[in-house]
N, C-alpha and C positions, 0 to 999 in steps of 0.2 A: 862754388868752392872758395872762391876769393872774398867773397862777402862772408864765411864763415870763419875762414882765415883772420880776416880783419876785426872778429870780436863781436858780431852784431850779430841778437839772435830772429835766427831766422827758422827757427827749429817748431815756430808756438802755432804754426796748422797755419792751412789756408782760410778756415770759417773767421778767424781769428780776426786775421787784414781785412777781409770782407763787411764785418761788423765794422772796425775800425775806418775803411772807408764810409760807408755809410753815416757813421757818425759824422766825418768830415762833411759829406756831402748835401748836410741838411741846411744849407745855407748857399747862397750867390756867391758869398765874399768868398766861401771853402774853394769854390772855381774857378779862382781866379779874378775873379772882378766884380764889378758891381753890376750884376746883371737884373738885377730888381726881384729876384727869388724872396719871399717872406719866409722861409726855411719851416720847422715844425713846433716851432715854441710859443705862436699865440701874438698878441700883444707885451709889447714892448721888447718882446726877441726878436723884431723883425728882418732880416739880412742877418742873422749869428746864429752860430753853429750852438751845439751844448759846450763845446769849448771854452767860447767865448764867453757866454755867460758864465761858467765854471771862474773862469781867470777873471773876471768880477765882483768876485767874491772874495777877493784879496787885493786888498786896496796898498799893498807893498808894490805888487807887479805894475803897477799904474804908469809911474813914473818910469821904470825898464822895459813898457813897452812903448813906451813918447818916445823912448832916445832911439829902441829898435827900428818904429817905424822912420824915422828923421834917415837910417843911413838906410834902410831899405827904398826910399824915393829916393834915394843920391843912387845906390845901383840901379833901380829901376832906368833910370834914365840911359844909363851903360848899355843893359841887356834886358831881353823878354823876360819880364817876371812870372816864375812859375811859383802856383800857391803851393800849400802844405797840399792837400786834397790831389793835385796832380802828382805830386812827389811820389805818396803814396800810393798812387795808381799805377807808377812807373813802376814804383819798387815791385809793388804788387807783380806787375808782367815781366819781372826780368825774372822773378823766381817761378813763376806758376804759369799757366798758359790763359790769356789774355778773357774776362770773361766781356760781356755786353753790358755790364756798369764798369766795371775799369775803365774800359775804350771811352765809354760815354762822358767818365768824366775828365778825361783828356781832350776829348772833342771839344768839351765846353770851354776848358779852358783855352785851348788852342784859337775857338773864335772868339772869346771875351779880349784876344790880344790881336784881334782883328787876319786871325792867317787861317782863313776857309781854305785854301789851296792844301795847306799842313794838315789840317783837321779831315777833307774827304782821302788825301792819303791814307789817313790813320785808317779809317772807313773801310780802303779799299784792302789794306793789308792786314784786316781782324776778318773781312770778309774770305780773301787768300787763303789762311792760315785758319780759322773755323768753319768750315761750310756749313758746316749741321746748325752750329748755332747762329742765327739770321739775325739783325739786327731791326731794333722796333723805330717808331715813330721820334720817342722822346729823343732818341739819338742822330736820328736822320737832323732833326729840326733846326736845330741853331742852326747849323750849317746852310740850309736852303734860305733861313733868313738873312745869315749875313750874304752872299750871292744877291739877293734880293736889295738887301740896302745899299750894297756896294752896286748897283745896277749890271753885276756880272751876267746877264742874263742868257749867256750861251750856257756858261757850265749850272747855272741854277736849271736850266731847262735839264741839260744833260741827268743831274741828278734827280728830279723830280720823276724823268722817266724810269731810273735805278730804285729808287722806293715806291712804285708802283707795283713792280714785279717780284717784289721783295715779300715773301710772301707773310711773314710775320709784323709787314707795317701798312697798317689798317689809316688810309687816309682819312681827315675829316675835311670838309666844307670848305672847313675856314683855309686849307692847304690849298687848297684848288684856287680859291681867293686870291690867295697872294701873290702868288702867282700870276695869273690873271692880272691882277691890278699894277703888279712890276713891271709885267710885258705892255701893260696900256699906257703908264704912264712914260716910258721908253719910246712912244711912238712907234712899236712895231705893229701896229696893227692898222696903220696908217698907210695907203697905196704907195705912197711915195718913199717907204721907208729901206733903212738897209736891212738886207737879208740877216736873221739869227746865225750866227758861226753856230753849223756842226747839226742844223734843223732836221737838213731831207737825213742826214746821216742817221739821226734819230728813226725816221719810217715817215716823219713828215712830208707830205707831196708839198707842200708852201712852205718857206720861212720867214715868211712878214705878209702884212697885208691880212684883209677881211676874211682873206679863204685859211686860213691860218688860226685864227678865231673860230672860227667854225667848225677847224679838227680840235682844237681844245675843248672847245666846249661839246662837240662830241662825245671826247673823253670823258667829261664831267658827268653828262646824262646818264652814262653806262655804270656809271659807280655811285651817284649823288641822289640824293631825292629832294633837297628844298635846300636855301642858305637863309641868315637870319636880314634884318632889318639893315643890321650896321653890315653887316657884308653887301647890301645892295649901295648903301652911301658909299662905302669904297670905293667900291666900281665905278659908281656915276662918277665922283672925284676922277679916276684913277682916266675915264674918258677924258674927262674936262680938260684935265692938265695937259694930257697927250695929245690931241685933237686944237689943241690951243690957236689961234692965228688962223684956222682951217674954218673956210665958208659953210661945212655942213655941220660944222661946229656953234654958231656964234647962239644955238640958243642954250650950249649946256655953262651957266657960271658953278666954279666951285661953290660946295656947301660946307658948313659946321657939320662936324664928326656928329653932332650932337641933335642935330635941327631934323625933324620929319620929311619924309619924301612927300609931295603933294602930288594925289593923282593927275594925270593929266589924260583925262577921256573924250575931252569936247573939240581939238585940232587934232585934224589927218596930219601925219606928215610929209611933207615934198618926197618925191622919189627920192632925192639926193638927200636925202637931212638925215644925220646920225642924231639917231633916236636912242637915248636912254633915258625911260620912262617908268615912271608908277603907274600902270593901268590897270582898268577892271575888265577880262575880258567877258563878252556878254555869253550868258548862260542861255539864251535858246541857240546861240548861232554859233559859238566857239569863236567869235570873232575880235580880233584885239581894233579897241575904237584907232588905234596911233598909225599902225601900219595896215591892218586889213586883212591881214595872216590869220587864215584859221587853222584854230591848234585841233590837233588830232585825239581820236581814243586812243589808248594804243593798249593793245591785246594782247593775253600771252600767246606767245607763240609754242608750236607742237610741245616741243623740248620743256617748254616753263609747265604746261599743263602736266605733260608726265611726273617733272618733279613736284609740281601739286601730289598727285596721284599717290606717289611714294611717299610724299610727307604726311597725308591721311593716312597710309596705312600704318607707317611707324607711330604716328599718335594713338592710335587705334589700339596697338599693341601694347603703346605704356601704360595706357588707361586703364586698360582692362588688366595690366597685372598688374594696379595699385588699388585694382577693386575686389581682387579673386586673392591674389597671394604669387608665389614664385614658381607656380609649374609650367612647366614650358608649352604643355601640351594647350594647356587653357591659355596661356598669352598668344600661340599660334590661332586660335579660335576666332579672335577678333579678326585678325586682319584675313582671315576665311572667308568670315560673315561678310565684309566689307568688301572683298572680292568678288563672292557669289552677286554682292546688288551691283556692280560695277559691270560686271557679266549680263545681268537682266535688262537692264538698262540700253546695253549695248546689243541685244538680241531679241527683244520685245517686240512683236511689230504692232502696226495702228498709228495712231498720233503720234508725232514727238510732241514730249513735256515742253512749254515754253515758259513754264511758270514754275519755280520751285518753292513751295509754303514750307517753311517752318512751325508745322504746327502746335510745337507746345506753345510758344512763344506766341503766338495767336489767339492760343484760346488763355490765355490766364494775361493776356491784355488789358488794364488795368481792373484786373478784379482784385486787387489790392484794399477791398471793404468787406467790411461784418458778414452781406449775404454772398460775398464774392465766392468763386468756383473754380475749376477747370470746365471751358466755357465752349462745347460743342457748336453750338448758335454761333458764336463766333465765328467757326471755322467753316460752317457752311455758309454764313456772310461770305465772308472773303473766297471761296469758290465760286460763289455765286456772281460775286460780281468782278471775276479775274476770265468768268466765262461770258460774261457780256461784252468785255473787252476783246474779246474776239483770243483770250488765251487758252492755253490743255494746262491746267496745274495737277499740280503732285504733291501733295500731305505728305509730310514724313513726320509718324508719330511714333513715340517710345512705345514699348509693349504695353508698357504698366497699364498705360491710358487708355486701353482697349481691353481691359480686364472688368469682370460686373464690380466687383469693389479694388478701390484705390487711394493710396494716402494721396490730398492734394494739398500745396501748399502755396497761399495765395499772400503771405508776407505776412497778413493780420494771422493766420492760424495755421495749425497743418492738423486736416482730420481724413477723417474716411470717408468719402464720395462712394458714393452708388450709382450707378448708370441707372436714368429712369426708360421709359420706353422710347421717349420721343429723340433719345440723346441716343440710344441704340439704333434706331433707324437711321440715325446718322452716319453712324459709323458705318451700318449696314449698305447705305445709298452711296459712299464712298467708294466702300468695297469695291461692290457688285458694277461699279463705273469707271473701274481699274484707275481710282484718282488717290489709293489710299497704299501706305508702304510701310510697313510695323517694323521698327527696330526690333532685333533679337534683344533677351533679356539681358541687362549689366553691360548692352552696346551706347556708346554716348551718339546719340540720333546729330549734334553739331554734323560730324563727320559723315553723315549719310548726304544731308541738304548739301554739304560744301561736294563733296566727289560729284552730285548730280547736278550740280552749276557746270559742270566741265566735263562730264560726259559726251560720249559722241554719239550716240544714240544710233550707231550705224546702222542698222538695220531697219526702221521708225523713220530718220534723217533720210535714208536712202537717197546721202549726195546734196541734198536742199539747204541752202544758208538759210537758218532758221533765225538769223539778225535782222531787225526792221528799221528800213529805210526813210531817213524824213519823206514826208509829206508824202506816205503812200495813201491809195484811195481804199485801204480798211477805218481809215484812222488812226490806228492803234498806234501809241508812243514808239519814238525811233528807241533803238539802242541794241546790245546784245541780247542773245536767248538762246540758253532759257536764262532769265532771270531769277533774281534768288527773293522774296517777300518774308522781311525779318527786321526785325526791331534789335538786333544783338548786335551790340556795337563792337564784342570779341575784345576790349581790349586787354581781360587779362587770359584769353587762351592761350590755348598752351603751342595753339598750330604756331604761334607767334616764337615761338621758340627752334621751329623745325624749320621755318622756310624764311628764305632773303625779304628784307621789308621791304623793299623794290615788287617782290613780287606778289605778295600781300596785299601790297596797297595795290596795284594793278588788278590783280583779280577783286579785288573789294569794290574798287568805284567801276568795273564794267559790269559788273552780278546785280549788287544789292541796292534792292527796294524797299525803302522804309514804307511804313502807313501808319493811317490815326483815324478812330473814326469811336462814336459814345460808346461807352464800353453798355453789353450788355447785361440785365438785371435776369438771370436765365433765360427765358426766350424773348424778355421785353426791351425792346431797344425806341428810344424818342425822335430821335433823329438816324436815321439808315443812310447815312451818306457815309464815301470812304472816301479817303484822301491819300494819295501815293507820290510821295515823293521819289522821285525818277532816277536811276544809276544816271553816274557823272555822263557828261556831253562830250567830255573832253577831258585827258588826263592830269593830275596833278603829279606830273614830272617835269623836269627840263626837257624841254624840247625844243625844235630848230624848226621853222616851215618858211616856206616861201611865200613873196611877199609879191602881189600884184604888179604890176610894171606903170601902171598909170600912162600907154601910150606908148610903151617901150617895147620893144622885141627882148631886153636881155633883163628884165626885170629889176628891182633893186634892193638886192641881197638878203641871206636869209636872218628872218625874225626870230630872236630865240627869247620862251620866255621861261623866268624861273620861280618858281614857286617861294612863297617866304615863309617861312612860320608863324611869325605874329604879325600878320597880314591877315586881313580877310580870304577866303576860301576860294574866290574869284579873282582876287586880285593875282600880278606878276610884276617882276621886273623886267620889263623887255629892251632888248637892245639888238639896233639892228643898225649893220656897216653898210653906207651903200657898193652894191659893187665894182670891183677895179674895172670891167668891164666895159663900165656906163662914163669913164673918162670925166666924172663930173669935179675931182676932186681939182683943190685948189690952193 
């Protein structure tokens, strides 16, 4: 009322200010400071709002804004300079109730004048005062950064834990990093260090020290899946500094932001030696050359396979009514069909399946020429020789492809195939040798192979771990079963849209078995050999394993390695503290 009193219209809607923030907001300078934002105007707008450029356009203002700015750095020096952009955020919240860009750009300005303290107030009292509306990433950030630079590193932790549970702010890598690299460079990770103010208060059992690392990086595994290159050179840095003057230190020197890690695969390292390294761990053994830790599969567990389970059938359902149209009755149909084989499966007796064939994808294996086909030969190749391997495979074929005529399409063309006799008998000797599974019509067969990688086959299974163990006396390759035999690299399905890529990528590298082998001319093949390249040995996630003792009863300390993205596929970053235990530190 007093602000309406005073003449100022405040009548012209909230969309109004909110546009008009925005505008402000399209630039660093708008926030208060020179924060390095390049705002939205391209080249030569860089740091300026559309204001600013506007007020450029008038080369009278030039000279009025030289003398403006001259007594503005005479106040500034007085008092906290607040921008235009905060002002209006202000205003913005005294009349309307506060949204999550207002606050946001208070916040920024708050830290661009170095007072985190002021800024997570704000934070705490939008969060107060809004509950429904949560606040995101872009807003948490400046604030954990300045924490971070300011080496505040109790209340950065504090808040790190506050935007984890926050349900609307979706961490990235690089957050976990900085983190990380603040507390390393701090020396808290260091035996001898002083305890974090406010850690165990947090849920942490440590607050300094190797074991302390270890629940972070914990933390990391359960929400990360890889960091980049330059995320791995921070860290190494972020050791180096921290660990400085320290014996199990003297082999890390800082590096350029800029310079490549060099593997280092050919020295063990001392029990005691703080290892952060480029390594390549070895693909028969899972074994990291640096420390000797071998890294784990790691498998979903009950709970991740159900929500497999569920996520086939929901896929199952959209598929089929973006193939049929909107009755309800026919989208319930699918995920029926897909039930019923999840049921058989599970009730079947005789063999459990240790093998699961993708059979389109088998038989039209590079028949990508002139006389190419849908290529039955093919697929009893590949049974044939998944049964010398001491495996029970399972065909899972579309309908169509057990039909006497069928459109096939091999990339050069799509015509109409006819089953001849001997390609009949195929299908026949499948059948009748219960190795053969017909998708219903207008069902997508992906989703049949994937549910049968993760079935429990309880009845078949009868209790038996049907995974094979190194160096058993069948022979036959370690790893999980059934396995999945498929050349589909899935990466634009659609399951990728249903289920966490945590658990995606988990079920992908313990399932799937690629192969290659001559493609056949209908039943003429020149070379009959196959070649399968093996589900991973070991996960591509963060993980933590323990590391040999070399002579020691308390071992020294655990190994964690991280996967990098533009890193080789074997390659990690491993980094391993030794432990406080081992009194080696110095």
């Amino acid at each position: 009322e007093k602000l309406k009193e005073s003449g100022m219209c405040v009548g012209v809607g909230q969309n109004c200010l909110n546009t008009y923030l925005y505008v402000l907001s399209t630039s660093g300078g708008g926030s208060g400071g020179s924060s390095g934002s390049s705002g939205i105007l391209g080249r030569g707008g860089e740091g300026k709002s559309i204001l600013d450029i506007m007020r450029q356009l008038d080369p009278s203002s030039e000279k009025e804004e030289e003398n403006e700015e001259e007594e503005e750095e005479k106040e500034s020096s007085k008092e906290r300079k607040m921008s235009t952009a905060e002002e209006v955020a202000t205003f913005h919240d005294l009349l309307y109730q506060p949204t999550e860009q207002s606050v946001s750009i208070r916040v920024k300005s708050l830290v661009n004048n170095g007072d985190a303290v002021g800024a997570e107030q704000l934070l705490n009292d939008f969060a107060a005062s809004q509950p429904k509306d949560e606040l995101r990433l872009r807003t948490y950030l400046p604030v954990l950064k300045l924490y971070c630079e300011t080496k505040n590193i109790s209340c950065a932790l504090q808040l790190f834990q506050k935007m984890r549970f926050t349900k609307t702010c979706f961490l990235e890598p690089e957050n976990y990093v900085l983190l990380l690299t603040s507390i390393a460079e701090c020396g808290y990770f260091r035996s001898d260090s002083e305890p974090i103010k406010g850690a165990k208060e947090l849920g942490y059992v440590h607050d300094s020290g190797p074991e302390l690392f270890d629940e972070l990086a914990t933390e990391m595994s359960k929400e990360i899946l890889e960091i980049t290159s330059a995320s791995a050179r921070r860290l190494y840095n972020a050791f180096a500094s921290g660990f400085k003057g320290q014996t199990m230190a003297q082999n890390l020197r800082m590096m350029h932001l800029l310079a490549a890690m060099t593997p280092e695969n050919d020295v063990i390292a001392d029990h005691d030696e703080l290892v952060v390294s480029r390594v390549t761990v070895d693909g028969s053994t899972a074994q990291c050359p640096r420390t000797k830790a071998t890294l784990r599969l790691i498998l979903l567990e009950e709970d991740q396979r159900r929500q497999l389970h569920d996520s086939l059938l929901q896929g199952a359902e959209s598929q089929y009514k973006d193939f049929l149209g909107t009755k309800k009755k026919d989208v319930a149909a699918a995920a029926k069909h897909l039930t019923n084989f999840a049921n058989w499966l599970d009730t079947r007796e005789g063999k459990p399946f240790t093998a699961i064939v993708d059979g389109a994808n088998v038989a039209y294996y590079m028949q990508n020429f002139d006389q190419g086909k849908f290529n039955f030969h093919q697929l009893e190749f590949m049974v044939d020789a998944l049964e010398k391997m001491n495996e029970h495979p399972l065909v899972i074929l579309p309908n169509k492809y057990l039909r006497k005529h069928f459109h096939a399409n091999t990339g050069s063309s799509n015509y109409k195939q006819t089953l001849n006799r001997r390609e009949q008998a195929i299908i026949d000797k499948l059948t009748k040798g219960g190795k053969l599974y017909r998708c219903p019509p207008m069902c997508l067969d992906d989703y049949y192979w994937m549910l049968a990688s993760v079935s429990d086959q309880t009845v078949s299974r009868n209790g038996i771990d049907l995974d094979v163990p190194p160096g058993n006396e069948e022979g036959r390759w370690p790893g999980t079963r059934p396995m999945l035999i498929t050349n589909d690299q899935m990466r634009d399905h659609r399951l990728l849209d249903l289920m966490e890529a945590r658990l995606f990528r988990r079920w992908y590298s313990c399932h799937i078995v690629n192969y290659n082998f001559t493609a056949f001319v209908d039943n003429e093949c020149i070379d009959r050999e196959i070649g399968f390249s093996t589900a991973d040995f070991f996960s591509r996630e963060i993980q933590g394993n323990p590391t040999p003792g070399y002579g020691t009863d308390t071992g020294s300390g655990t190994a964690w390695h991280f996967p990098i993205s533009d890193w080789d596929a074997d390659e990690r970053l491993c980094i391993r503290i030794p432990s406080s235990k081992q009194n080696v530190h110095k």
